[in-house]
C-alpha positions, 0 to 999 in steps of 0.5 A: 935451110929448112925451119920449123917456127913455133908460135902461137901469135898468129901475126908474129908467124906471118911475118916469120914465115914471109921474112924468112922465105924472102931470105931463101929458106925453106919455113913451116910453123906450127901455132900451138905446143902440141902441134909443133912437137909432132912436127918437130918428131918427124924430122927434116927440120935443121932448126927450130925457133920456138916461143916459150909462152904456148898453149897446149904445151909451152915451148921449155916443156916441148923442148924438154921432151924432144931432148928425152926423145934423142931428138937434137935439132937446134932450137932459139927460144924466143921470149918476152921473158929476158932475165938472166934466170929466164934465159938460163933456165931455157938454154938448160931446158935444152935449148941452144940460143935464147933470144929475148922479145923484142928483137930485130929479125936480122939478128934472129936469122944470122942466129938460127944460120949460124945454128943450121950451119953447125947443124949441117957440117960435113961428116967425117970424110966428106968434102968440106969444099968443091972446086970445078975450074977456078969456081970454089965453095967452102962449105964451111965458110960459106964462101964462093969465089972464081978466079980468086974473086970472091962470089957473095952469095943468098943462102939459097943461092950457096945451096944451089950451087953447091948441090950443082957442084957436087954433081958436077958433070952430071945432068941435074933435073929441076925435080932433083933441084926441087926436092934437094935445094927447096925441099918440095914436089915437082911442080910442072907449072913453077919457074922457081928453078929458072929464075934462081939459075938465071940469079946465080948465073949472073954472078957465077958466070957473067965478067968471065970467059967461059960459062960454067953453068949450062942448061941441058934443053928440056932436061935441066942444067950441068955444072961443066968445065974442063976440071971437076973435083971435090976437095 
């Protein structure tokens, strides 16, 4: 998932951006109203956490006009402004939660996952789950099982795999994992790529007979068994 955070207490972005990324997602930020409206114009972003109080801009008013624009990404509004009214009138601005200061980050990311999840459900027709041998995802669940055991995965985790999975068969190149799971430019130098199969592998494939999760040398990687299809 990839966030835009809106805030102008430079301390309390800090911690976002690192608590966020540390969860597997991919978090830019913006410290003033202005600013994050143009981020938040070009897109790409499958949610938006958004402080109220900002300079520049405030946040209802940013809000406001991006819903005027079409633009229907998914915001949280954080505020230190908690009452009934308060939260009305944000979530009327055309925002989709409201969660007051101070709050616990664990509650702050199962929000905005929950937000990315229905943000980001498959389109009418396209494959809601993935099954290649007896490893299956279900994209709308969130659940990875083999075999009939179930696979708790990290968000970025799930995302590698399903990426993997719907190009099963296919020789997947780190540049492509890059662009699609991390959302950045090849970096010839990072072992980013590696280190998340070698996590995944470990869960997908060890305590099973065969591998599924292979590495073609010098090139990238291929999700493989006799069975490939998507459901």
């Amino acid at each position: 998932m990839r966030l835009l955070i809106i805030e102008d207490d430079r301390e309390a972005v800090s911690f976002l951006v690192k608590a966020f990324r540390e969860a597997g997602h991919v978090a830019d930020f913006a410290i003033d109203g202005l600013e994050g409206y143009a981020l938040a114009q070009e897109g790409g972003y499958q949610v938006l956490v958004v402080d109220r109080m900002l300079p520049k801009l405030d946040g209802l008013s940013l809000i406001r006009s991006l819903r005027e624009q079409g633009i229907a990404t998914p915001v949280v509004i954080l505020s230190a402004l908690g009452q009934v009214d308060d939260r009305v009138k944000g979530l009327r601005s055309g925002g989709d939660d409201y969660l007051p200061k101070p709050y616990a980050f664990s509650e702050l990311l199962a929000r905005v996952e929950v937000l990315a999840r229905r943000s980001t459900a498959p389109a009418a027709g396209e494959a809601t789950s993935y099954r290649v041998g007896g490893l299956e995802l279900d994209r709308l669940s969130h659940r990875v099982s083999r075999d009939g055991q179930e696979i708790p995965l990290q968000p970025r985790e799930f995302r590698l795999l399903e990426y993997l999975m719907q190009h099963a068969g296919q020789v997947v190149t780190r540049t492509m994992l890059l662009e699609h799971v991390w959302d950045y430019h090849f970096d010839p130098q990072t072992n980013v790529i590696d280190v998340h199969v070698s996590r995944l592998r470990a869960k997908v494939d060890k305590g099973f007979e065969r591998p599924i999760i292979h590495t073609i040398r010098g090139t990238g990687y291929m999700l493989r068994t006799d069975e490939a299809r998507a459901s």
